[in-house]
Every structure is written in structure tokens, then in C-alpha cells.
Backbone and ligand atoms as CSV (ligand in chain L), in Angstrom:
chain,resi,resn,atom,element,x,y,z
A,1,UNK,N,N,8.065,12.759,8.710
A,1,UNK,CA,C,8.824,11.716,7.987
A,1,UNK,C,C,9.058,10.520,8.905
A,2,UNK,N,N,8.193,9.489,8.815
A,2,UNK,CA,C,9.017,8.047,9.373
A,2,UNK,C,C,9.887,7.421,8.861
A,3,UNK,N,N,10.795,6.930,9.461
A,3,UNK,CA,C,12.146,5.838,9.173
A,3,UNK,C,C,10.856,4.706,8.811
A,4,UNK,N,N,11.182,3.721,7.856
A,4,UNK,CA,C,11.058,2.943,7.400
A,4,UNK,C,C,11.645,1.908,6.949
A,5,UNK,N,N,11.364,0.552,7.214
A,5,UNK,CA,C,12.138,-0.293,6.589
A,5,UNK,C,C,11.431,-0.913,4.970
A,6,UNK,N,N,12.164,-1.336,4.079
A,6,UNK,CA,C,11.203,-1.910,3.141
A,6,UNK,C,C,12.219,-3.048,2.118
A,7,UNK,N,N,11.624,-3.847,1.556
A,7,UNK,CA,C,12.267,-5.071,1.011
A,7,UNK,C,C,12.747,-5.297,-0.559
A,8,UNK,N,N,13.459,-5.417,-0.941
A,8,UNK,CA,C,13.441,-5.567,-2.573
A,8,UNK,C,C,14.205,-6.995,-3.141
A,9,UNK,N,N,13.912,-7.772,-3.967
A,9,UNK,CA,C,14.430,-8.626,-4.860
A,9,UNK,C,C,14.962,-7.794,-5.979
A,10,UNK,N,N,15.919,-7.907,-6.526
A,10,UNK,CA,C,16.961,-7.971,-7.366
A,10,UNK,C,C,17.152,-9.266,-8.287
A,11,UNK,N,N,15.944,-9.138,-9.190
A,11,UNK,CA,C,16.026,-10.696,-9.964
A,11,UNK,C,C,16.950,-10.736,-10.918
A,12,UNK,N,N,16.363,-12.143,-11.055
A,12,UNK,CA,C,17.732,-13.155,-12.043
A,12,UNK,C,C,18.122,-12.012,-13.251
A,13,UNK,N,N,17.037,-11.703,-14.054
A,13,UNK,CA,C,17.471,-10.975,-15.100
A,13,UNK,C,C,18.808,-9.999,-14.900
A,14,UNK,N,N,18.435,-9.532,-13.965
A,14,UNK,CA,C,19.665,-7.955,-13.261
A,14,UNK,C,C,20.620,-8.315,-12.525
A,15,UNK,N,N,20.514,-9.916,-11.424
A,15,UNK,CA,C,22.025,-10.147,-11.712
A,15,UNK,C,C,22.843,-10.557,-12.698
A,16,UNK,N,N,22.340,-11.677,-13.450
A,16,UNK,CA,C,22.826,-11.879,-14.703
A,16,UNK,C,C,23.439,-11.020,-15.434
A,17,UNK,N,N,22.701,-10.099,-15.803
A,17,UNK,CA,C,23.519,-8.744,-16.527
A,17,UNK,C,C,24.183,-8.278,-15.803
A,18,UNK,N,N,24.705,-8.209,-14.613
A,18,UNK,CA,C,25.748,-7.455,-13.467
A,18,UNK,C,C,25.440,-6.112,-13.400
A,19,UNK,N,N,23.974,-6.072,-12.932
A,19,UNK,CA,C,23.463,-4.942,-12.840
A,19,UNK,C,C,22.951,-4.205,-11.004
A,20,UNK,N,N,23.618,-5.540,-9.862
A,20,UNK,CA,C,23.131,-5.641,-8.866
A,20,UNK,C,C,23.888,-4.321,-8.079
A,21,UNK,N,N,25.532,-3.979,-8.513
A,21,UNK,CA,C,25.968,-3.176,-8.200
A,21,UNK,C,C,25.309,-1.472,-8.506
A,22,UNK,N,N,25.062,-1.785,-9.654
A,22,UNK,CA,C,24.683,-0.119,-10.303
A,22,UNK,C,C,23.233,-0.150,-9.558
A,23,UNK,N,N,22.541,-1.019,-9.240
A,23,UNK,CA,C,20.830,-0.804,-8.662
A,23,UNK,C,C,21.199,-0.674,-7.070
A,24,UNK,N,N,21.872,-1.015,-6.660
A,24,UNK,CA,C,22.497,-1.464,-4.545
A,24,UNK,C,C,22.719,0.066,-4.707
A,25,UNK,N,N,23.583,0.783,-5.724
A,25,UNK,CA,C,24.440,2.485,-5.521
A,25,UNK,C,C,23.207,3.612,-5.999
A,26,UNK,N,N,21.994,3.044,-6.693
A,26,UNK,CA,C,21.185,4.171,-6.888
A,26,UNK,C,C,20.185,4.296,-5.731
A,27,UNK,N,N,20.124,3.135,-4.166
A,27,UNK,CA,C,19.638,3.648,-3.569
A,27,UNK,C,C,20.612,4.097,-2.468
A,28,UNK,N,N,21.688,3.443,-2.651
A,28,UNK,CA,C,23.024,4.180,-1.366
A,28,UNK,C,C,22.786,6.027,-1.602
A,29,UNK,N,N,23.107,6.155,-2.869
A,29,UNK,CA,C,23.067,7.418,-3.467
A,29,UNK,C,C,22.061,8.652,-2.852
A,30,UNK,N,N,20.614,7.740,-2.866
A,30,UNK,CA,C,19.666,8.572,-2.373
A,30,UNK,C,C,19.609,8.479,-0.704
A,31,UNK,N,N,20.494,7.879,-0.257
A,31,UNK,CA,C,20.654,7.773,0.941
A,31,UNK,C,C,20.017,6.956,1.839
A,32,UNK,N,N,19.789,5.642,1.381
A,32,UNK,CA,C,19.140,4.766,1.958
A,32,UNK,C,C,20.032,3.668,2.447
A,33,UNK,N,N,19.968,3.190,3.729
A,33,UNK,CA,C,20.820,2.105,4.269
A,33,UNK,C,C,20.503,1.038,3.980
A,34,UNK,N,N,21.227,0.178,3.567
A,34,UNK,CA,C,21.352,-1.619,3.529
A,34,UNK,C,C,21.701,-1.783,4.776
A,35,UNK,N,N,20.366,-2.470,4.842
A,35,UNK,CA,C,20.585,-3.107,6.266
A,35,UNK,C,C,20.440,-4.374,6.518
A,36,UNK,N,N,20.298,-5.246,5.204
A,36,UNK,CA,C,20.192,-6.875,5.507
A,36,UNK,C,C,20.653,-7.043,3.532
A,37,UNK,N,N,21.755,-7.630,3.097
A,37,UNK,CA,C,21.882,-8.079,1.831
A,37,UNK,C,C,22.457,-9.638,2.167
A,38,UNK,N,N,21.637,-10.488,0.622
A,38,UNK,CA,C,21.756,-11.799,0.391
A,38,UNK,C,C,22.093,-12.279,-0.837
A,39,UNK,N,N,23.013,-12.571,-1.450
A,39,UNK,CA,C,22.945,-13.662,-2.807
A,39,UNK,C,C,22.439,-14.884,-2.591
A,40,UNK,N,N,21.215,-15.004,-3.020
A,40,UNK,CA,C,20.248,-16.606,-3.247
A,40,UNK,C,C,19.823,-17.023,-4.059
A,41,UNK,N,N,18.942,-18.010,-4.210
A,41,UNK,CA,C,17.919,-18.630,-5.139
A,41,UNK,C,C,17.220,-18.909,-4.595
A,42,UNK,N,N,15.882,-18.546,-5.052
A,42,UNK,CA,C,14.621,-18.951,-4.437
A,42,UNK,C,C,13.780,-19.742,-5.098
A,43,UNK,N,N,13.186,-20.760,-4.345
A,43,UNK,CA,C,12.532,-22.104,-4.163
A,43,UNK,C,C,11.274,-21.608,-5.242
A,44,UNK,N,N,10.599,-23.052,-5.868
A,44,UNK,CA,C,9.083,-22.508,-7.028
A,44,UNK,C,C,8.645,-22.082,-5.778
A,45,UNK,N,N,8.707,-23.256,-4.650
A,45,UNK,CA,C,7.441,-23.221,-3.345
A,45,UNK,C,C,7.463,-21.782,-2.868
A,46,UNK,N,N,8.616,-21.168,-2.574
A,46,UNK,CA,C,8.626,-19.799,-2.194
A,46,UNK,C,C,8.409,-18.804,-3.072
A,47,UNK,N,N,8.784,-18.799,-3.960
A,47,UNK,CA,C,8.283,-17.873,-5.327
A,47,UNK,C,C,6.738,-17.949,-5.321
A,48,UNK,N,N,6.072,-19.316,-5.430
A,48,UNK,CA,C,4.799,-19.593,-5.738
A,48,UNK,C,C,3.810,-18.540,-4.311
A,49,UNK,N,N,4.392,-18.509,-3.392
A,49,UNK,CA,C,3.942,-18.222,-2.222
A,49,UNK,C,C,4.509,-16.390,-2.342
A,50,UNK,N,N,5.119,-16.195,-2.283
A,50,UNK,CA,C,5.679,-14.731,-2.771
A,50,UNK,C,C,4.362,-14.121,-3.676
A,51,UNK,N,N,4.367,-14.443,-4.497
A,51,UNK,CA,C,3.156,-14.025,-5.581
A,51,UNK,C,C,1.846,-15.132,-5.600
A,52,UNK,N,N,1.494,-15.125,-4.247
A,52,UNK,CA,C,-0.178,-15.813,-4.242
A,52,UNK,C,C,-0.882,-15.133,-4.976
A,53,UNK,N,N,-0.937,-13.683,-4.437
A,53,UNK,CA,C,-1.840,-12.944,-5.268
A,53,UNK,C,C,-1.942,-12.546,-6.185
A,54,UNK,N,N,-1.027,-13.298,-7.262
A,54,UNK,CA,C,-0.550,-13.442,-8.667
A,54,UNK,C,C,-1.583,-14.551,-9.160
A,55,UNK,N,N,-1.609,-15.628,-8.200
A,55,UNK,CA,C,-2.067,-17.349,-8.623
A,55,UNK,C,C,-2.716,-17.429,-10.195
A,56,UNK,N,N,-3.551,-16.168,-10.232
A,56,UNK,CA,C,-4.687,-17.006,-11.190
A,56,UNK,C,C,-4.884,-15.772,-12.359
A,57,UNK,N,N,-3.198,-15.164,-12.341
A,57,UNK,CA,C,-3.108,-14.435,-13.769
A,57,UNK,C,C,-2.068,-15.697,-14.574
A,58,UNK,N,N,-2.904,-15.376,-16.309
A,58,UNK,CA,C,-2.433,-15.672,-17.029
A,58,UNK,C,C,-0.510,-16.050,-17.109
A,59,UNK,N,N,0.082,-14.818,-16.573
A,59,UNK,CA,C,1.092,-14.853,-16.486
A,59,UNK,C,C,1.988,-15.356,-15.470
A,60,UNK,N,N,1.784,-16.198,-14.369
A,60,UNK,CA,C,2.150,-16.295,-13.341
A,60,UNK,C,C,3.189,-17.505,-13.393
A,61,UNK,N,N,2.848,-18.904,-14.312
A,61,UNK,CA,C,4.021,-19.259,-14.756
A,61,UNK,C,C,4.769,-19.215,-15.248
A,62,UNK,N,N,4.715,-18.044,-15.856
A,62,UNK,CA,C,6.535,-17.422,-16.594
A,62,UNK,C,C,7.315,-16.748,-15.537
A,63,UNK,N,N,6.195,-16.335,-14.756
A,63,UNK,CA,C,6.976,-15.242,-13.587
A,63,UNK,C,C,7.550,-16.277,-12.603
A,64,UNK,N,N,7.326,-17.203,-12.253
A,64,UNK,CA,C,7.326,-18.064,-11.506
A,64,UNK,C,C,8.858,-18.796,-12.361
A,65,UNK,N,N,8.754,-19.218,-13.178
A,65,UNK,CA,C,10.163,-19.609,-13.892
A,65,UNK,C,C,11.076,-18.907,-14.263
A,66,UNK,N,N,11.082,-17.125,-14.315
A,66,UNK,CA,C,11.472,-16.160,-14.104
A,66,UNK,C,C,12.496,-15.842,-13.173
A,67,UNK,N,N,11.372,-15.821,-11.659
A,67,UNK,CA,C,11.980,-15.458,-10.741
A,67,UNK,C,C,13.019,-16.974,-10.262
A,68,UNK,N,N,12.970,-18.007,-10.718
A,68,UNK,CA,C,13.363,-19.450,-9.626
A,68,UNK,C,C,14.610,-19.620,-11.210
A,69,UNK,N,N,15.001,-18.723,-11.957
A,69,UNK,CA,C,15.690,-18.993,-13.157
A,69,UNK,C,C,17.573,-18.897,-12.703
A,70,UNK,N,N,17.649,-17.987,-11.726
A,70,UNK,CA,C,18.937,-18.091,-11.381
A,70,UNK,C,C,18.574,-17.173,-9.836
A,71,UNK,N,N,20.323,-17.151,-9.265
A,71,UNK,CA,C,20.478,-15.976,-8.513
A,71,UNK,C,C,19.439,-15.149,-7.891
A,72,UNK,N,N,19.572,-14.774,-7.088
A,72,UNK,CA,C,18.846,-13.191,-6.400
A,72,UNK,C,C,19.836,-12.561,-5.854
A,73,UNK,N,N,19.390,-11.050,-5.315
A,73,UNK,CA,C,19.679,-10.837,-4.613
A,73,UNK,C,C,18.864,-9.854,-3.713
A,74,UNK,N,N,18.794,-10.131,-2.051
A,74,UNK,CA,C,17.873,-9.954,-1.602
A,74,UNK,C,C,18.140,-8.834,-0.453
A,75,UNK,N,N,17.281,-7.720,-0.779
A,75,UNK,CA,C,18.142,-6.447,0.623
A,75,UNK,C,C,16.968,-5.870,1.732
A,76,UNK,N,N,17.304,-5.649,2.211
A,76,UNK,CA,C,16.717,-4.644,3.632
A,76,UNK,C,C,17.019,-3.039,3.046
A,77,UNK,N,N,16.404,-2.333,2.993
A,77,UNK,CA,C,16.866,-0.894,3.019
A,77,UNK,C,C,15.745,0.208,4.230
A,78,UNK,N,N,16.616,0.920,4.479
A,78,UNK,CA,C,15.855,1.890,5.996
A,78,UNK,C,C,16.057,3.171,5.351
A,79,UNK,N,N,14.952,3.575,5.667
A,79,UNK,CA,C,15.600,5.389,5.478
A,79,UNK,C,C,13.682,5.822,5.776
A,80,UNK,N,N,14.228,7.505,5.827
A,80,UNK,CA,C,12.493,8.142,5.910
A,80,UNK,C,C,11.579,7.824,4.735
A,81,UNK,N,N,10.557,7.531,4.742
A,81,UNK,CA,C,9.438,6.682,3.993
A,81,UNK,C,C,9.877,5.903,2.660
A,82,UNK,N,N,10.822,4.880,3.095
A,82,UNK,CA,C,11.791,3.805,2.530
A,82,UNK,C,C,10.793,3.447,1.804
A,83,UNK,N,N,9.239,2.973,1.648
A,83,UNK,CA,C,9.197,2.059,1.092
A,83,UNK,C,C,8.478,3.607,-0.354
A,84,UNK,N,N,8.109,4.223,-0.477
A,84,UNK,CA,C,7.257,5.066,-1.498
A,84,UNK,C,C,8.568,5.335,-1.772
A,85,UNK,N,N,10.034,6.030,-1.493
A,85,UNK,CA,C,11.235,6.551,-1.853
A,85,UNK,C,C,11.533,5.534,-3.136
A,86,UNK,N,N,11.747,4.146,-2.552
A,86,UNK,CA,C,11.850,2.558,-3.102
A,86,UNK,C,C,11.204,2.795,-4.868
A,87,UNK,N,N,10.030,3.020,-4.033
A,87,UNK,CA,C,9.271,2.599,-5.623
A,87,UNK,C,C,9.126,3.494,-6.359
A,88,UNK,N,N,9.548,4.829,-5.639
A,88,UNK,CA,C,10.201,5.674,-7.204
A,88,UNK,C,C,11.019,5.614,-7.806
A,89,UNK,N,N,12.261,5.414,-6.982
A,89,UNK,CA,C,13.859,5.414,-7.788
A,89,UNK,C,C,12.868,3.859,-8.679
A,90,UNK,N,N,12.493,2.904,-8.068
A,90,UNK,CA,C,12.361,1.778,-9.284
A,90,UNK,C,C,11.294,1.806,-10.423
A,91,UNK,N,N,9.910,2.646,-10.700
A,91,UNK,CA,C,9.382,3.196,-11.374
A,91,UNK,C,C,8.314,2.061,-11.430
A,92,UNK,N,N,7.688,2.404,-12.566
A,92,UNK,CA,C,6.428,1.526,-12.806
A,92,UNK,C,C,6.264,0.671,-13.478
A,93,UNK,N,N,5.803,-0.586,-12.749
A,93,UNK,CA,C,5.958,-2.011,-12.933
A,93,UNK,C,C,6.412,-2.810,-14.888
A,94,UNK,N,N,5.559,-1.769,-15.443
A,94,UNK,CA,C,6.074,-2.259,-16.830
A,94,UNK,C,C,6.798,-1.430,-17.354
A,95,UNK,N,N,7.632,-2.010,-17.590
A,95,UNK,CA,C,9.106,-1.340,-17.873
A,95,UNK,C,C,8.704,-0.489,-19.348
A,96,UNK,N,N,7.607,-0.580,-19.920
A,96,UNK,CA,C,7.524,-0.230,-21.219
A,96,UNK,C,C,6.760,1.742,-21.083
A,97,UNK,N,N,6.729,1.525,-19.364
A,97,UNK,CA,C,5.630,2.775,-18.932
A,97,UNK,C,C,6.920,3.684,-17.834
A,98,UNK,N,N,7.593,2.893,-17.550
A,98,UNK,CA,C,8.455,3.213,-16.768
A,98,UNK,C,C,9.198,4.102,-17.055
A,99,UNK,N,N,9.316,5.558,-15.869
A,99,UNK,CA,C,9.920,6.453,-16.504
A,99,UNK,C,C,11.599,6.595,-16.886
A,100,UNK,N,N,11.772,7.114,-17.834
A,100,UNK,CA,C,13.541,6.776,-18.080
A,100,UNK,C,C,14.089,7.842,-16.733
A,101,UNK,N,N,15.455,7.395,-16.220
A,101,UNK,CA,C,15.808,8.017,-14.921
A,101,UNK,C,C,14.944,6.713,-13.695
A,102,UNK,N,N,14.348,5.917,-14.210
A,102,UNK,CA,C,13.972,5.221,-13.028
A,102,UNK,C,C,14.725,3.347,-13.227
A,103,UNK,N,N,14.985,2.630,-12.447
A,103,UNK,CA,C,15.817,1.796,-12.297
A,103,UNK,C,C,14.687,1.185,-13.677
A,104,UNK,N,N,13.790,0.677,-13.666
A,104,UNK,CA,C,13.041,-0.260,-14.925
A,104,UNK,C,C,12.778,0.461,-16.108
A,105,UNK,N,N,12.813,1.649,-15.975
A,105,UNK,CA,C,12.548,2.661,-16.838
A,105,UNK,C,C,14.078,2.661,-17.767
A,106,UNK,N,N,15.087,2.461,-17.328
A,106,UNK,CA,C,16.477,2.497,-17.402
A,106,UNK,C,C,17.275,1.019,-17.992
A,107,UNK,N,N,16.791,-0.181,-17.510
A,107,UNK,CA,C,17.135,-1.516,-17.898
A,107,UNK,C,C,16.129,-2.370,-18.554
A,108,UNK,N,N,15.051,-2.236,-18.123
A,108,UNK,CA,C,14.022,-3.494,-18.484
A,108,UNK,C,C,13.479,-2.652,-20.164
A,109,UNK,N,N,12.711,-3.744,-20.983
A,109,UNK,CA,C,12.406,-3.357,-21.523
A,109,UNK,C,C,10.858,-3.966,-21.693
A,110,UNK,N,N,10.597,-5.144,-20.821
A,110,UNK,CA,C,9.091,-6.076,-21.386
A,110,UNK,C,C,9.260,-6.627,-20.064
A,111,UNK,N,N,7.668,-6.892,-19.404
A,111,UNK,CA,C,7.566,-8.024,-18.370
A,111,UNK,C,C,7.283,-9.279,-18.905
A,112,UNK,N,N,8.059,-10.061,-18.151
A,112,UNK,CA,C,7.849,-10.005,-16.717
A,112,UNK,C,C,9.039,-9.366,-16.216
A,113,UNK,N,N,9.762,-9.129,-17.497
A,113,UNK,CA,C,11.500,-9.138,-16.934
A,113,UNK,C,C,11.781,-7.459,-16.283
A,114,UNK,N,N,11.152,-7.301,-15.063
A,114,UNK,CA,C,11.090,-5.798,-14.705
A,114,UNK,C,C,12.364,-5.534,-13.600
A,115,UNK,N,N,13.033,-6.176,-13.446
A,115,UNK,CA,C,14.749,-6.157,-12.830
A,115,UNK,C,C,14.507,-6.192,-11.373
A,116,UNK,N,N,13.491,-5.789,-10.603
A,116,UNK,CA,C,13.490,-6.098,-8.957
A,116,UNK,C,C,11.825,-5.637,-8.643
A,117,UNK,N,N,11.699,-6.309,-7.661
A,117,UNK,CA,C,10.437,-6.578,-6.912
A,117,UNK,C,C,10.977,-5.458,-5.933
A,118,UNK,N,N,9.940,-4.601,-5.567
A,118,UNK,CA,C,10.001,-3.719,-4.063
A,118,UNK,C,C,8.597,-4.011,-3.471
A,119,UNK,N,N,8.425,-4.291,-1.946
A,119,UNK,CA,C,7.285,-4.273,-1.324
A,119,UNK,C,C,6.326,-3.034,-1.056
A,120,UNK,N,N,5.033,-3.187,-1.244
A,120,UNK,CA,C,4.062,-2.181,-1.589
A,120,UNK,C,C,3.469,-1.728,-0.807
A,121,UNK,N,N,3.778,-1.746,0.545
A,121,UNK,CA,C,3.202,-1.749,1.956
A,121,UNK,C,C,4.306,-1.867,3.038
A,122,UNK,N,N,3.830,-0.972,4.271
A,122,UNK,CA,C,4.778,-1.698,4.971
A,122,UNK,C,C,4.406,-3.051,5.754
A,123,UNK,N,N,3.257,-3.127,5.825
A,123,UNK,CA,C,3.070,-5.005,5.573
A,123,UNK,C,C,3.519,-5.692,5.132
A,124,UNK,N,N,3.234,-5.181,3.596
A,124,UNK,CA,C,3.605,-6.175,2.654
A,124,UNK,C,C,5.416,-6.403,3.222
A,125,UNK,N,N,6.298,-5.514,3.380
A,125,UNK,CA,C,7.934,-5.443,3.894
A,125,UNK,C,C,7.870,-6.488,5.233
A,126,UNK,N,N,6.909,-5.948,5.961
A,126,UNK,CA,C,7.330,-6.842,6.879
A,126,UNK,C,C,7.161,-8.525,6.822
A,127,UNK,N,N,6.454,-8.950,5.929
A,127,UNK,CA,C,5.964,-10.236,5.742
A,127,UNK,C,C,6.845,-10.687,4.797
A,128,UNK,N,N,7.423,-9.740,3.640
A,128,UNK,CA,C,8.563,-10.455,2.928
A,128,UNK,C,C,10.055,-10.533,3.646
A,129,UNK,N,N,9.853,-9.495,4.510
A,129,UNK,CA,C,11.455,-9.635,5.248
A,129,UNK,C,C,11.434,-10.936,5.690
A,130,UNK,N,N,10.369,-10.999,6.455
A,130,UNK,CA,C,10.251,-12.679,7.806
A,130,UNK,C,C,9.992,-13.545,6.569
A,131,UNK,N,N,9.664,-13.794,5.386
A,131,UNK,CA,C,10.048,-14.552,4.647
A,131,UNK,C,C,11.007,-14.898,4.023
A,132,UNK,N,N,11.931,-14.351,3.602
A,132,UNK,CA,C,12.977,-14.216,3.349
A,132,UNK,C,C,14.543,-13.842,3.570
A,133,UNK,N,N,14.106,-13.670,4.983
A,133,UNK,CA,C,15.397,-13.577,5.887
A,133,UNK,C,C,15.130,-14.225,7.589
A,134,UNK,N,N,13.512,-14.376,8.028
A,134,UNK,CA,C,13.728,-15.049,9.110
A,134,UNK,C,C,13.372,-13.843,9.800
A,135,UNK,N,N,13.887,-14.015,11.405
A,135,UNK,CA,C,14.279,-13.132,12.649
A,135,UNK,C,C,15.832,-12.424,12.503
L,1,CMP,P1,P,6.795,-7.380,-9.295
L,1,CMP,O1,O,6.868,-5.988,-8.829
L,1,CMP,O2,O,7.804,-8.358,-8.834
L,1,CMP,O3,O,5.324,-7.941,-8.935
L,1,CMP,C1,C,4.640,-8.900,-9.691
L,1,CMP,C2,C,5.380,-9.249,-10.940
L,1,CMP,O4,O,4.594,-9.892,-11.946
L,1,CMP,C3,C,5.848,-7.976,-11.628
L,1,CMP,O5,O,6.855,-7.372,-10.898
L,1,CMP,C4,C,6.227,-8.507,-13.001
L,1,CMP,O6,O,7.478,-9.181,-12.998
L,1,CMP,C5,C,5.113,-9.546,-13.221
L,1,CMP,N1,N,4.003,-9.014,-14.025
L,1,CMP,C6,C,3.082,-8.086,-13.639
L,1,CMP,N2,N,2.190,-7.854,-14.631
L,1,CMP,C7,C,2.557,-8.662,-15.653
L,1,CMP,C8,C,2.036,-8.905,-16.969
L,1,CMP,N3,N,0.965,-8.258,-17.424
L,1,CMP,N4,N,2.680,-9.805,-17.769
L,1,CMP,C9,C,3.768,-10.471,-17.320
L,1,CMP,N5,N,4.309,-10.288,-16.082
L,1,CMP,C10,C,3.719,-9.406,-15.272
């Protein structure tokens, strides 16, 4: 088991609904540390850059006005293989496939509106952390 660090957005949709508390306690729960939290808004330029490898789906300007629509909130979490742990409690990307018991499976009902972004790599974590929080 490696300690891991890994990254998640908490979008507009799920703070809006005041859903940031009940999603922050289902990974405290499983025992994962916050180790960097932010209330923000993020830039098109940074959004646009967040999802490059989005650029040239159909859908990328809704997601893009989506994510830059209000609020974030933005966390660090550590624990043993943080980032696969991550993307179970949050389930699979379309909330319409997503299993019930899983954070999208549980709130979302249609994308784009899938309630938080988790990083898919620990690359991918480390490149959104230093994007989004710096050193
Ligand atoms: P996320 O995990 O943040 O990564 C890319 C995002 O694009 C995804 O969550 C959804 O919000 C959005 N997305 C992915 N596929 C689709 C799709 N087919 N239609 C609309 N939005 C999508």
C-alpha cells in the first residue's frame, strides 16, 4: 500500500447545493486526510487549460461555463492509494452509470453536472496540485 496524495474539485453545481460538507465527510469517513482545502473560482484560462484534453469534444464549452459558473472548492487528500480510493467513493464519470452509494451516483443526475473532478493519475495529481495551489 503507498500513501498517496491526489486532487479533487468540488464544482459549482455541489457547492451551490451545500453539498461540499457531506462530499469533504465521505472521504474524512474513509479515512483520508485533507491536507490542502480552498474556496475559489477558477479562471476560463485555467479551466480551458485544466481540460486541454477535452479541447476538441463537442462538449467542452458547456463544461468550460460549468466549471468558471461559480465557487469551487479545491482539496489535497493523502491516504494509502488516495488516488483509485478517490475515484471510487466518487464513481463513474456519468452520473447516469454511476453507482448509487457513490458520491455522483448519489447527487448528479446528467453531465456535465457530475459534482467533482478527481485526478486520474498520480501525474495527473501532481500537475493539478502545482496548478492549483502552487508550492
Ligand atoms: P471530470 O471528471 O471533471 O472530467 C471531464 C469532465 O467533462 C467530466 O468530469 C464531465 O463534467 C465532463 N464530461 C465528460 N463527458 C461528457 C459528455 N459526454 N457530455 C458532457 N460533459 C461531459
Amino acid at each position: 500500500m503507498a500513501v498517496e496524495q491526489t486532487f479533487v474539485i468540488i464544482k459549482p453545481e455541489a457547492v451551490e447545493r451545500r453539498l461540499t460538507g457531506e462530499i469533504l465527510t465521505r472521504f474524512e469517513r474513509k479515512g483520508l486526510k485533507i491536507q490542502r482545502l480552498a474556496v475559489t473560482e477558477i479562471s476560463k484560462e485555467v479551466a480551458k487549460k485544466h481540460y486541454a484534453h477535452h479541447g476538441d469534444k463537442p462538449f467542452f464549452p458547456h463544461l468550460i461555463e460549468a466549471m468558471t459558473s461559480g465557487p469551487v472548492v479545491l482539496a489535497v487528500l493523502e491516504g494509502d492509494e488516495a488516488i483509485s480510493q478517490v475515484r471510487n467513493l466518487v464513481g463513474a464519470t456519468d452520473p447516469a452509470k454511476a453507482a448509487p452509494g457513490t458520491i455522483r451516483g448519489d447527487f448528479a443526475l446528467r453531465l456535465p453536472y457530475n459534482m467533482i473532478h478527481a485526478a486520474d493519475s498520480p501525474d495527473a495529481a501532481q500537475e493539478e496540485i502545482q496548478r492549483f495551489f502552487g508550492n
